[in-house]
C-alpha positions as CSV (number, residue, x, y, z in Angstrom):
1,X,0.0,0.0,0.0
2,X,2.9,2.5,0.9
3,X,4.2,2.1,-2.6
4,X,1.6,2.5,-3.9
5,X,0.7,5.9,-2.3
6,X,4.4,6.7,-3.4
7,X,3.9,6.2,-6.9
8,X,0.1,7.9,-7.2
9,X,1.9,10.7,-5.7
10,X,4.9,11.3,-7.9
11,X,2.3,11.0,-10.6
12,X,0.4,13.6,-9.4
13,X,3.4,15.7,-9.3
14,X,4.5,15.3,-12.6
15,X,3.9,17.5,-15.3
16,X,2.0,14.8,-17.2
17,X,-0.3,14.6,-14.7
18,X,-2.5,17.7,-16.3
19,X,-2.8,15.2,-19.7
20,X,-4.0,12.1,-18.1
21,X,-7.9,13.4,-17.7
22,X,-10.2,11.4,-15.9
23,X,-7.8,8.4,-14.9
24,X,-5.2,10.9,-13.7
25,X,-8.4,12.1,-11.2
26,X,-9.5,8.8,-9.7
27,X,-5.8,8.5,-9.2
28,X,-5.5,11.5,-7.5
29,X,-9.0,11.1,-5.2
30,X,-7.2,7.3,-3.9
31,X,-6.6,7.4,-0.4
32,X,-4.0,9.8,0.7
33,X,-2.1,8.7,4.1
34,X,-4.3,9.4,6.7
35,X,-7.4,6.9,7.8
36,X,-10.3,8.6,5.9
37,X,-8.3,9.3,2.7
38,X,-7.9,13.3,2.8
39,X,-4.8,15.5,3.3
40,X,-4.0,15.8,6.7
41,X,-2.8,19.3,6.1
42,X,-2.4,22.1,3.1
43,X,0.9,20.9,2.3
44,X,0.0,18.1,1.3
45,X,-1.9,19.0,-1.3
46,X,-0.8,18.1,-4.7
47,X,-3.7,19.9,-6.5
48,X,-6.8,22.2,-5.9
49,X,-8.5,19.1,-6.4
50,X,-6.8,17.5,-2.7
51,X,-9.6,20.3,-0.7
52,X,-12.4,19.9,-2.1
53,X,-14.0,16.5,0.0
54,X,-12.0,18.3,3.1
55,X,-14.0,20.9,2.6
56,X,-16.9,19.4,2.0
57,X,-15.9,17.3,5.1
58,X,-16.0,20.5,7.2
59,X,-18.4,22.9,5.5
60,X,-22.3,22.7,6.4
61,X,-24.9,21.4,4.0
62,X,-26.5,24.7,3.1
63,X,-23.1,26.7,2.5
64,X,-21.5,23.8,0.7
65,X,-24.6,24.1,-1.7
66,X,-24.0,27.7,-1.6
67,X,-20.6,27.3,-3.3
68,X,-20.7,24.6,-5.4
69,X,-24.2,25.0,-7.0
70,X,-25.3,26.5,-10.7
71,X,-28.4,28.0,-11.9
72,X,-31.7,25.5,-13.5
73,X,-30.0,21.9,-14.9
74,X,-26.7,23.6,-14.5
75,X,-25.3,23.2,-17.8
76,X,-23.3,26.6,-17.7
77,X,-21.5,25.4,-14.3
78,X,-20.4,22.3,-16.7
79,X,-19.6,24.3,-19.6
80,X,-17.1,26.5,-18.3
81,X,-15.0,23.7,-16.6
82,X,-15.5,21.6,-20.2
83,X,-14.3,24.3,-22.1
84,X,-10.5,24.4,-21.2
85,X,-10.5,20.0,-22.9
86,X,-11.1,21.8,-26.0
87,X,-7.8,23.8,-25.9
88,X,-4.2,22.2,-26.5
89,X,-0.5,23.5,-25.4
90,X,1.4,24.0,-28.3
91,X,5.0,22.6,-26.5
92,X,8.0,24.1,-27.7
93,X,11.8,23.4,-27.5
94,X,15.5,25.1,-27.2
95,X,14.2,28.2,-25.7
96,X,16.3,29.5,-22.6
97,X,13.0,29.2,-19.7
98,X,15.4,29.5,-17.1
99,X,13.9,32.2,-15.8
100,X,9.9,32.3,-15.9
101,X,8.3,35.7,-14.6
102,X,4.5,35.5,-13.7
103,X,4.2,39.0,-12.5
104,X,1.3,41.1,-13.9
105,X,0.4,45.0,-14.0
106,X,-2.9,46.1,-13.5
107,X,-3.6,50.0,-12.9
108,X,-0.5,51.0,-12.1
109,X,0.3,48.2,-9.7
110,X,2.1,44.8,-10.3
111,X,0.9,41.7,-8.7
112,X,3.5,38.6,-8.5
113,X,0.7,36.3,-10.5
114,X,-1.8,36.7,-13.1
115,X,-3.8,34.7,-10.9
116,X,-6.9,36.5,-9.1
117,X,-9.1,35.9,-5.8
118,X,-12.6,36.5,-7.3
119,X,-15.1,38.3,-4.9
120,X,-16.9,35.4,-2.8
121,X,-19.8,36.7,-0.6
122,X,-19.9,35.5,3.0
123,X,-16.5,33.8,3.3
124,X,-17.3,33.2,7.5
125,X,-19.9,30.9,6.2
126,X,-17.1,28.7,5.0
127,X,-14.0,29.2,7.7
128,X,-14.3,31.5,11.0
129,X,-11.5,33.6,9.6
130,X,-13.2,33.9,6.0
131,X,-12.2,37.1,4.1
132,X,-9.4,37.9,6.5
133,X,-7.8,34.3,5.9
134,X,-7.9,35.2,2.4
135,X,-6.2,38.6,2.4
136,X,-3.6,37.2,4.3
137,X,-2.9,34.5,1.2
138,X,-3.2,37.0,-0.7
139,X,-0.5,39.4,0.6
140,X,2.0,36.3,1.6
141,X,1.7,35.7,-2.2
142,X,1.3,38.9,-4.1
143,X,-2.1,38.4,-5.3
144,X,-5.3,40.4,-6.2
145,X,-8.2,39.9,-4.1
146,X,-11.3,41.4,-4.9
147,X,-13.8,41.7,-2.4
148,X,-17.5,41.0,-3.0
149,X,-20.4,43.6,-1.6
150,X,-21.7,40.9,0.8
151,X,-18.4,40.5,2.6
152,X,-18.5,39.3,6.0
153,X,-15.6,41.2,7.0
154,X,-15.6,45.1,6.6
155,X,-13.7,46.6,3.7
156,X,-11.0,48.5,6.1
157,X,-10.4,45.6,7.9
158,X,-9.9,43.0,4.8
159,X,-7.2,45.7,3.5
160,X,-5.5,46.1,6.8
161,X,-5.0,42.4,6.7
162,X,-4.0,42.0,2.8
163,X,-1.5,45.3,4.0
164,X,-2.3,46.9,0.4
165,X,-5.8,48.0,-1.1
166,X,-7.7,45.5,-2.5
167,X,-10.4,45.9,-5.2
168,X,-14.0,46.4,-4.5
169,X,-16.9,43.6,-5.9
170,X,-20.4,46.0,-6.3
171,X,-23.6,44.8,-6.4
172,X,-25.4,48.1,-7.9
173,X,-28.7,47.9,-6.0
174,X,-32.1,49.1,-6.3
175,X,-31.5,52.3,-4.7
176,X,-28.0,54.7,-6.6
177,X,-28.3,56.6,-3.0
178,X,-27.3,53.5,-1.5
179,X,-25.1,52.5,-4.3
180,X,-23.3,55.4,-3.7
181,X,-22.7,55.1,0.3
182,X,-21.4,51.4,-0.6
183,X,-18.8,53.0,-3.4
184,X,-17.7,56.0,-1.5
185,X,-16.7,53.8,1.7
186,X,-14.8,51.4,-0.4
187,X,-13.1,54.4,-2.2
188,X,-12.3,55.7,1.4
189,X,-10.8,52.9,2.8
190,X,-8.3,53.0,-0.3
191,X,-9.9,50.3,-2.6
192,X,-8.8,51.8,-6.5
193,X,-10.8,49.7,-8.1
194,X,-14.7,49.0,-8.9
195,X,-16.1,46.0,-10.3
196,X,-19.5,46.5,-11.2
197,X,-21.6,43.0,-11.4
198,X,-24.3,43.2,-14.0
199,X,-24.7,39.8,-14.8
200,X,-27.5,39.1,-12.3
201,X,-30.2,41.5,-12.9
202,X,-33.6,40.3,-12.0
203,X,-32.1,36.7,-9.1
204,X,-31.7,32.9,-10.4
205,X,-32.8,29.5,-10.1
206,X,-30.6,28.0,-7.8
207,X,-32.3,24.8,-7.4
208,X,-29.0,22.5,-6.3
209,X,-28.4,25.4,-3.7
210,X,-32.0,25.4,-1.9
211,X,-32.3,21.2,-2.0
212,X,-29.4,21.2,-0.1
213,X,-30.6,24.1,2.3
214,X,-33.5,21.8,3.2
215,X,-30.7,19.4,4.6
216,X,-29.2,21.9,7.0
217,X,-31.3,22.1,10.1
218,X,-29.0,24.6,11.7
219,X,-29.6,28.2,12.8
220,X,-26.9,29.8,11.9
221,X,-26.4,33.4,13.1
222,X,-22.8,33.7,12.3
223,X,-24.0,34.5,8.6
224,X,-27.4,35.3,9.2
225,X,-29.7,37.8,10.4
226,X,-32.3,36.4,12.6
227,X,-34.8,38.3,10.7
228,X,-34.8,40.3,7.3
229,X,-32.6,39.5,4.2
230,X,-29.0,37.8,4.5
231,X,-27.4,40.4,2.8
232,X,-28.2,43.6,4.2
233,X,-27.0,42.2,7.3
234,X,-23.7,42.2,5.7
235,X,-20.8,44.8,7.5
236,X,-21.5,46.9,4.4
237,X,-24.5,47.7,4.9
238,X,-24.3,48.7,8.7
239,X,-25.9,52.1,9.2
240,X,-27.9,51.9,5.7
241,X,-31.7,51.6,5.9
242,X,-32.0,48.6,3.4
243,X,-35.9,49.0,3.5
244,X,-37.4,47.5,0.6
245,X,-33.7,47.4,-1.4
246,X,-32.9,44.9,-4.0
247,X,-29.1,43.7,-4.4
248,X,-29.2,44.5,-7.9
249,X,-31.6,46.2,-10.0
250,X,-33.1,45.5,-13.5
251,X,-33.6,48.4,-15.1
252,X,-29.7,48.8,-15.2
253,X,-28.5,50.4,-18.7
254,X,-24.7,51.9,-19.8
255,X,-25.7,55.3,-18.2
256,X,-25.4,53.7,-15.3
257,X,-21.2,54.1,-15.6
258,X,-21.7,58.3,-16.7
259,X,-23.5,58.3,-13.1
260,X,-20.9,55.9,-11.3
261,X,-18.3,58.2,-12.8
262,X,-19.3,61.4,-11.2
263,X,-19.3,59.6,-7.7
264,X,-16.2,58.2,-7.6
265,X,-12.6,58.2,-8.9
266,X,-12.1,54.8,-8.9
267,X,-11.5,53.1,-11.9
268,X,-14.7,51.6,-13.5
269,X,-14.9,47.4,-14.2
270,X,-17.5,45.4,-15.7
271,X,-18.0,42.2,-14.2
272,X,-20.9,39.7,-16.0
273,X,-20.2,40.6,-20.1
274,X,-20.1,37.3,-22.1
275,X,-20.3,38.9,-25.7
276,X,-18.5,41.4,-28.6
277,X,-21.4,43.5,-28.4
278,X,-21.8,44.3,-24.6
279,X,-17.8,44.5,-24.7
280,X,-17.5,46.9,-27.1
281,X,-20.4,48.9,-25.6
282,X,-18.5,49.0,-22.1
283,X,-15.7,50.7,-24.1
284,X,-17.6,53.1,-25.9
285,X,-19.5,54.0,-22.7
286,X,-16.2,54.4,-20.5
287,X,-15.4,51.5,-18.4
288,X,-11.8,51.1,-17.6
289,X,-11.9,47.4,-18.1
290,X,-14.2,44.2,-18.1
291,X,-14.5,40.8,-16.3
292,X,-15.7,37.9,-18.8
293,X,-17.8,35.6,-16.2
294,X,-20.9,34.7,-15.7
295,X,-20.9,34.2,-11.8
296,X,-19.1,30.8,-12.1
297,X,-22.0,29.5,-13.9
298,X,-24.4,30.8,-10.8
299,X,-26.0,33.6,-13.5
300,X,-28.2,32.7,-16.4
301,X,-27.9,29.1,-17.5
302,X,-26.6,29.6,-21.6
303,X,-24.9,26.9,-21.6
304,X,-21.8,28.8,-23.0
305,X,-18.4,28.8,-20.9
306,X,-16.7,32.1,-20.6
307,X,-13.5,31.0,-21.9
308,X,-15.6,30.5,-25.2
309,X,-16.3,33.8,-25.0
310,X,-13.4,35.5,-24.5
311,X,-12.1,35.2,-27.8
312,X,-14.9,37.5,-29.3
313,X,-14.3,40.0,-26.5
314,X,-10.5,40.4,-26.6
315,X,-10.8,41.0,-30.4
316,X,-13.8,43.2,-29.6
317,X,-12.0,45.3,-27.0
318,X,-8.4,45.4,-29.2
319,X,-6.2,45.6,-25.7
320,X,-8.1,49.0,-24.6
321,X,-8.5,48.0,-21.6
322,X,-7.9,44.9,-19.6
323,X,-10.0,41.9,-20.0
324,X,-10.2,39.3,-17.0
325,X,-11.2,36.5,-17.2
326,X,-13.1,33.8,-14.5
327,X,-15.0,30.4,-14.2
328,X,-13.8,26.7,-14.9
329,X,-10.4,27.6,-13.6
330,X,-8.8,24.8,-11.7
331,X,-5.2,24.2,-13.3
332,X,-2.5,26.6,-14.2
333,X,-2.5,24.9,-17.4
334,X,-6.1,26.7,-17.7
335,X,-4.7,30.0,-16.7
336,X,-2.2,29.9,-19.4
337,X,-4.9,28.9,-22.2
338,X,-7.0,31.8,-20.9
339,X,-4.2,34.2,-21.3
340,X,-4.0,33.4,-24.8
341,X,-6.7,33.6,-25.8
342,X,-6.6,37.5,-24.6
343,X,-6.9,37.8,-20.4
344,X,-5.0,40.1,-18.9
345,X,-5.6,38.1,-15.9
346,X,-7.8,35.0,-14.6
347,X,-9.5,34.8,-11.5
348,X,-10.0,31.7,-9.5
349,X,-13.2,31.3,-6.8
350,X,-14.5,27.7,-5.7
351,X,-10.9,26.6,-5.5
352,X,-9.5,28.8,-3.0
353,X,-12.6,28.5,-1.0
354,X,-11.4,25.0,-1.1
355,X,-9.0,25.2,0.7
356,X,-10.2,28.0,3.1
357,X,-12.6,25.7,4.0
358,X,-10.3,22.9,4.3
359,X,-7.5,24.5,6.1
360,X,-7.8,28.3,6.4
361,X,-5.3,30.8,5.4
362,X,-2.8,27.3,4.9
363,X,-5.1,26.2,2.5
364,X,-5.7,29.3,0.4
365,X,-2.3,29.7,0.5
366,X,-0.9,26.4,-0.9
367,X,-4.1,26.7,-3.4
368,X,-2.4,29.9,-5.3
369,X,1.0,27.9,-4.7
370,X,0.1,25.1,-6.2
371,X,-1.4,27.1,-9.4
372,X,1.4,29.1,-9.7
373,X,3.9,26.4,-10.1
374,X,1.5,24.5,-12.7
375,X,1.2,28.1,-14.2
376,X,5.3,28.1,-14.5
377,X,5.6,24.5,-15.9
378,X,2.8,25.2,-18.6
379,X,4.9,28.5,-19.5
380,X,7.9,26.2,-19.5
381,X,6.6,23.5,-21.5
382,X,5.2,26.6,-24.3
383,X,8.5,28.4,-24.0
384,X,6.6,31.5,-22.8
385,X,9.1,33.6,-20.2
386,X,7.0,36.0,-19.4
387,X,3.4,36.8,-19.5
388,X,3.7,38.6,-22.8
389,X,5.0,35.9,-24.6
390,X,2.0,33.8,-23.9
391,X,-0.2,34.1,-27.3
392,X,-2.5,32.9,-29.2
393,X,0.3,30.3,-30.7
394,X,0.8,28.9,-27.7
395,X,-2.5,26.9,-27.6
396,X,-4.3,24.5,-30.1
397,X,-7.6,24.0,-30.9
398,X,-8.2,20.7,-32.6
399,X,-10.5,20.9,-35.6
């Protein structure tokens, strides 16, 4: 049995280990040392994939459905993870990669990996530390973390802990008074960035989410309100009358971003566009950049990954402003396809909630290690030094 542990492990090191598909995973989820099969501890991880029953082992039933549910039959959820199979590494040779430099600039600031924490609401629901745990990863690593509206943890304090400004997640509302208190604390506490959500504009189906609610007999305080909506509980809406509000609102149109402008002097991102046509609009009607996602297929249920649509968007947007990219995300392999196929950079979400919920700020932590080493060896393997030289040559589609 120990040998064979030793050799499912040093195939899970290996770089061919991203090319085996599905037998490479049931090798991977064979018992690990330790009587009920999981990691004992975040270093032992050999992949994103090593959290996710720990986890699941240590997260309740409502909040586990929470994070890893879709929208109706959940065909988008499936899509976006499917879509990366569809991509090949175009391996090259004799190229001097003895020196690989992940480091990305966004704004005016460089970050050590293209590799973003996507806004997560309620991250206590999932570790007693939650967004705090996170910013700490985040700073021990040099990583973007953008923090969603429904936080659990206060802006001021999530940026204290990251010990640099982190961007802010916004969820426009029904009321633009409110809106505005939400965007003027954020830009107060030293966030520089907005990322407006607009993918979500009149709630979802989440069916897998609210079966597994019916499971969880628990009252759970510590992420909700006794009484009233979830949400406006939330630190960031303390000392806002959230009467009759709406998280988001669906009479939301492009003047929306003239009006955001003359509150703010943060720069201006679009998170939720999926096609050429809303891309190019977001340009034309002055956002300083835009976010291809559709919630990590929690939005409307097309059916469509995001990193299918990314190529119409990049060519839409002709590098005027930066285009991130999230959902389906769970290799550094994937990263690297996303890049070239036009991201500026690519945000992550269930994984490092993973390993949060596995094993705190460890977890997070050796979740955006272990991606950026397989980010390195795929920029190895496609002779890419630097995140410039990753193009649109360094993948293959397969007719």
């Amino acid at each position: 049995m120990n040998s064979r542990r030793a050799f499912i492990s040093f195939l899970a090191a290996s770089p061919l280990y991203a090319g085996l598909g599905h037998f490479s995973r049931s090798l991977a989820q064979a018992p690990a040392p330790g009587g009920d099969g999981l990691i004992a501890r975040a270093g032992d991880a050999l992949d994103v994939f090593d959290f996710e029953p720990v986890a699941h082992r240590n997260i309740p039933p409502a909040h586990w459905g929470y994070l890893v549910s879709g929208v109706d039959g959940e065909d988008t959820l499936k899509a976006n993870r499917a879509a990366y199979s569809r991509y090949q590494l175009q391996a090259r040779r004799m190229i001097d990669v003895s020196k690989i430099d992940l480091s990305v600039e966004l704004f005016g600031e460089k970050f050590n990996s293209p590799i973003v924490l996507c806004p997560l609401g309620a991250q206590r629901a999932f570790h007693p530390e939650g967004e705090l745990a996170v910013a700490k990863a985040a700073k021990a690593r040099g990583h973007l973390q953008i923090l969603s509206t429904v936080t659990s943890t206060g802006v001021e304090d999530v940026i204290a802990a990251r010990g640099a400004p982190v961007w802010f997640q916004l969820y426009t509302t029904s009321s633009f008074d409110v809106t505005t208190k939400l965007v003027k604390r954020a830009e107060a506490a030293g966030c520089p960035v907005v990322a407006v959500t607009v993918d979500l504009p009149a709630g979802r189906n989440i069916e897998t989410a609210l079966r597994l609610a019916r499971t969880d007999t628990r009252t759970c305080t510590a992420c909700h309100a006794p009484t009233g909506s979830p949400f406006f509980s939330r630190p960031m809406f303390s000392h806002i009358d959230a009467a009759g509000l709406q998280t988001t609102s669906s009479s939301l149109t492009w003047d929306f971003i003239k009006r955001l402008r003359d509150v703010t002097k943060m720069k201006i991102l679009i998170k939720g566009l999926e096609s050429a046509q809303d891309a190019d609009l977001a340009v034309a009607n002055g956002a300083d950049g835009i976010i291809v996602s559709n919630h990590g297929g929690r939005a409307t249920d097309t059916g469509r990954g995001t990193l299918e649509s990314l190529p119409e968007i990049a060519t839409a947007v002709r590098g005027r402003v930066p285009v991130l990219l999230d959902g389906g995300v769970r290799r550094g392999s994937d990263v690297l396809k996303a890049l070239a196929l036009g991201a500026t950079a690519v945000g992550i979400g269930r994984p490092y909630i993973w390993g949060l919920g596995a094993y705190g700020q460890p977890g997070v932590d050796r979740v955006l290690e272990l991606l950026d080493n397989e980010l390195t060896l795929a920029m190895v393997g496609v002779g890419a030094r630097n995140l410039r030289e990753i193009t649109r040559a360094s993948i293959v589609r397969p007719a």
